[in-house]
Each structure stands twice: as structure tokens, then as C-alpha cells.
C-alpha distance (Angstrom), angle and dihedral (degrees) to the residues before:
residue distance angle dihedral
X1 . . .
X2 3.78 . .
X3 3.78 129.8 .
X4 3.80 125.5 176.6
X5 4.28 118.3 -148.7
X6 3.42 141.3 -144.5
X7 3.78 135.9 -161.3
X8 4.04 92.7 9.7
X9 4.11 83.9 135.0
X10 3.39 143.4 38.2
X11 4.17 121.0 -121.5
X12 3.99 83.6 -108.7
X13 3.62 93.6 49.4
X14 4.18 92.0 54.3
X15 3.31 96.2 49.3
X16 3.71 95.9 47.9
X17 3.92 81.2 52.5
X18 4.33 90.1 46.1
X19 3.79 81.5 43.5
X20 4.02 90.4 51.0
X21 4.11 101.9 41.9
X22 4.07 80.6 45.5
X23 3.38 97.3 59.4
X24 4.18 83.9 41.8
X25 3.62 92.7 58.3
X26 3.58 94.9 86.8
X27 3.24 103.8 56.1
X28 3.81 93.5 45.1
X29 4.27 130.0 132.7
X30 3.51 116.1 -130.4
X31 4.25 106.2 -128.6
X32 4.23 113.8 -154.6
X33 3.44 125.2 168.7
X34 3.45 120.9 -178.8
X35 3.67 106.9 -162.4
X36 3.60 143.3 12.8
X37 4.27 121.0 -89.8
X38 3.41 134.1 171.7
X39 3.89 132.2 -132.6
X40 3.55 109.5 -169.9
X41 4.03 106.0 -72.2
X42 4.00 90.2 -7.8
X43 4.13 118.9 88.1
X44 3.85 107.0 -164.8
X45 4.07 108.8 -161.5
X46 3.55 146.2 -150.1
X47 3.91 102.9 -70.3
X48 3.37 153.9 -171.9
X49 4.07 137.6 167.8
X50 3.80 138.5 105.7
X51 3.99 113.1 -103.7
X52 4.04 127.5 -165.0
X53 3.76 133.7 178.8
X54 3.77 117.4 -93.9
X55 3.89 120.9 -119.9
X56 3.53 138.8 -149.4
X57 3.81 104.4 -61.7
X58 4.34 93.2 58.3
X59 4.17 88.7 34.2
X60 4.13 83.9 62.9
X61 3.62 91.7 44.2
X62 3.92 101.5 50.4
X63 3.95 89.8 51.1
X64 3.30 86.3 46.9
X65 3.82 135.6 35.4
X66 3.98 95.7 -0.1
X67 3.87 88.6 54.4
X68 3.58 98.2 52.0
X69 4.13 89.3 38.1
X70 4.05 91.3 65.7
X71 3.95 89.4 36.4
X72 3.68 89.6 60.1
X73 3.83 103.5 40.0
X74 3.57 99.3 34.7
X75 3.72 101.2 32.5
X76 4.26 90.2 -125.4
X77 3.17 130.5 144.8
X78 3.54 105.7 -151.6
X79 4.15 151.6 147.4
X80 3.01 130.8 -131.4
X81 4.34 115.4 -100.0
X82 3.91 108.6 176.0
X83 3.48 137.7 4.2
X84 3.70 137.0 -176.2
X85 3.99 154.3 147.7
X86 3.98 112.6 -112.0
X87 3.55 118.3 -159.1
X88 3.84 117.7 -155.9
X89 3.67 120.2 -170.8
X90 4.11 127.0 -172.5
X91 3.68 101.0 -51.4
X92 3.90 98.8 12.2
X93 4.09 115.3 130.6
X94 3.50 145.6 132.0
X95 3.77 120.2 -119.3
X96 3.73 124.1 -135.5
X97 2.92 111.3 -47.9
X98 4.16 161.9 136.2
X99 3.60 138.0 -116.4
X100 3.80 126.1 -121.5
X101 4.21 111.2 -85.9
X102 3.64 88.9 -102.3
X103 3.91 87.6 57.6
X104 4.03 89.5 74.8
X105 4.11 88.0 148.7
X106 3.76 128.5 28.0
X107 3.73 120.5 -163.1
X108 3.80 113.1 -161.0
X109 4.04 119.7 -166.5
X110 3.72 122.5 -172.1
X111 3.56 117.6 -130.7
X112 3.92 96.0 171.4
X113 3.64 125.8 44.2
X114 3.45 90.3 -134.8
X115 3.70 95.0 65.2
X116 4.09 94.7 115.2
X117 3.73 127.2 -150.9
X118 3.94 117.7 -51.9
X119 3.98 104.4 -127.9
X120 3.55 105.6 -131.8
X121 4.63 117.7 -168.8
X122 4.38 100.2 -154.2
X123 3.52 81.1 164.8
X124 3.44 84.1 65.5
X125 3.52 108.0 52.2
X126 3.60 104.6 100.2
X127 3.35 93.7 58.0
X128 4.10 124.6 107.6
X129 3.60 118.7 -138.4
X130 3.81 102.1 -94.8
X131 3.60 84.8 50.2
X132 3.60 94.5 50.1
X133 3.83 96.5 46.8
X134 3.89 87.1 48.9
X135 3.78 92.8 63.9
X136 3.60 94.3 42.4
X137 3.54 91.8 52.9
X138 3.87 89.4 47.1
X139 3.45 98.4 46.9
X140 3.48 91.6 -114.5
X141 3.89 103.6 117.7
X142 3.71 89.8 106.6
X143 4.09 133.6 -149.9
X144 3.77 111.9 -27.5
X145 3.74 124.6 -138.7
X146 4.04 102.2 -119.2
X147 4.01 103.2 -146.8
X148 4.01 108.8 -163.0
X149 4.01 105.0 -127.2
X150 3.83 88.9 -152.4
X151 4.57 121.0 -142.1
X152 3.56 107.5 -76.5
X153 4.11 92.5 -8.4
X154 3.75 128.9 105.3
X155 3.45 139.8 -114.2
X156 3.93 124.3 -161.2
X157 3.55 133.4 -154.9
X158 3.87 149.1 165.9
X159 3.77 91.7 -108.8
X160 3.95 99.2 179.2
X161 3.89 94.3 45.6
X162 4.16 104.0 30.1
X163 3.54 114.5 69.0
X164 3.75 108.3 -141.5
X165 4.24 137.4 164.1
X166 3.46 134.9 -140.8
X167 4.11 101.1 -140.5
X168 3.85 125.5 -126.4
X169 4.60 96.3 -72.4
X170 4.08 101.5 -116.8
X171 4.28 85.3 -167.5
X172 4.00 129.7 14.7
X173 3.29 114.4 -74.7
X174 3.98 143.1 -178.6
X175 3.88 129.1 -159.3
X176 4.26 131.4 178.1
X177 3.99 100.8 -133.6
X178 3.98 114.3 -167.2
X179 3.57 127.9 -175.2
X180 3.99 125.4 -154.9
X181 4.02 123.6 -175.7
């Protein structure tokens, strides 16, 4: 359900992508939510972190290499439905949660190596929303698995069906997020 990568880019192709989400950064949205809802089989969280729109340089590479990375290791054939750069400052995260249906895999890049693990719940994962919130809100969403989302490599998960958190940001931090369905 969740596989972290190595060596998918070159040194010059993570920088151009640093270079890219830098440039981004100013024309970002700030995203807080305050409390958790459900919709359906989704859980949106409490929230907060900066998000741009990606350019050129990450456009090429989810068409491209990202595509045919989930093809290969998770035997999908899928497009790609959202993209974006997520900016995480001290205290920025994303509680437990998961990504829309159409979100069915979630690509995660690091473009800091500060980004920390992303805590991922498998045990989890059968769980509907209401469900899901109800532990939460009991306390009873038990020990996550922390995946390291190495610099410049890629972690990949089943964003729609694994729930998963991005912890509280100790430093800045910057990752390219792309969702396929």
C-alpha cells in the first residue's frame, strides 16, 4: 500500500524541481482546517500548509517517469488527477487523514531534507470515515508506521484508501505531491 523510492532523479533534476516549487512559493494559498469532517469514505483533517501550482519541470515528470513508476510497481494504469507543491513551515501538518476517491495513488517527492517521515495507519485501511474519525476522536487510532520520504526521492501510497498524516514540520520544508486515478 505504500512504497518509498530511491534514485527516480538525478541531483540536476531536484534542484530544477527545488528551483521550480521556489519560484511557486509566492504565489501560494494558505490551506487551514480547523476540524475533522467526513465525506463519505474520505476524512479531511485539521490542517495547515501553503500550496502552489506546479510548473513545467514536475508537469514533464508526472507524464513521464512518475506515471510509468506506479504502472510498474502497482500494476495501474492510471493518469494523472492533481498535482501540487506543499509548503510546510514549523508547525505545519496534515492530520490523519485520506485523499478524495479520485486520489487512488499519491506520489510524494521531497524537496527538503528536512521533510520527516509521513506516518502512514494500514491498520486502518478498512475503515470508513465515521469509523475512522471515531478512533481518532477516541484515541484509538493506534501507532503509525513513519515511512521516510527521502531528499529528492519518492514515496508512493494508496492515498484514497490508506489513511496517513503529515506530522507537526520541526524546520521549513517543501514537497511535489501528485495524484493519479
Amino acid at each position: 500500500m505504500a512504497r518509498s523510492f530511491t534514485g527516480v532523479f538525478t541531483a540536476a533534476q531536484v534542484a530544477a524541481l527545488v528551483r521550480e516549487a521556489a519560484a511557486a512559493y509566492s504565489g501560494s494559498r494558505q490551506v487551514l482546517v480547523e476540524g475533522y469532517r467526513v465525506n463519505g469514505a474520505q476524512l479531511l483533517s485539521p490542517t495547515r500548509y501553503r500550496y502552489a501550482r506546479t510548473g513545467s519541470e514536475l508537469d514533464g515528470h508526472k507524464n513521464g517517469v512518475l506515471t510509468s513508476l506506479v504502472r510498474e510497481h502497482f500494476g495501474a494504469r492510471l493518469t494523472t488527477v492533481t498535482s501540487s507543491y506543499n509548503f510546510y513551515g514549523v508547525g505545519d501538518h496534515i492530520g490523519i487523514h485520506r485523499d478524495a476517491p479520485d486520489c487512488r495513488y499519491a506520489a510524494l517527492i521531497s524537496l527538503s531534507g528536512n521533510l520527516g517521515p509521513l506516518d502512514v495507519y494500514p491498520h486502518l485501511a478498512g475503515c470508513d470515515g465515521g469509523e475512522l474519525l471515531k478512533r481518532i476522536e477516541n484515541d484509538a487510532a493506534g501507532t503509525p508506521v513513519r515511512l521516510p520520504v527521502p531528499y529528492g526521492g519518492v514515496v508512493v501510497v494508496q492515498g484514497s484508501v490508506l489513511p496517513h498524516a503529515r506530522p507537526p514540520a520541526t524546520l521549513p520544508c517543501a514537497v511535489a505531491t501528485v495524484c493519479f486515478g
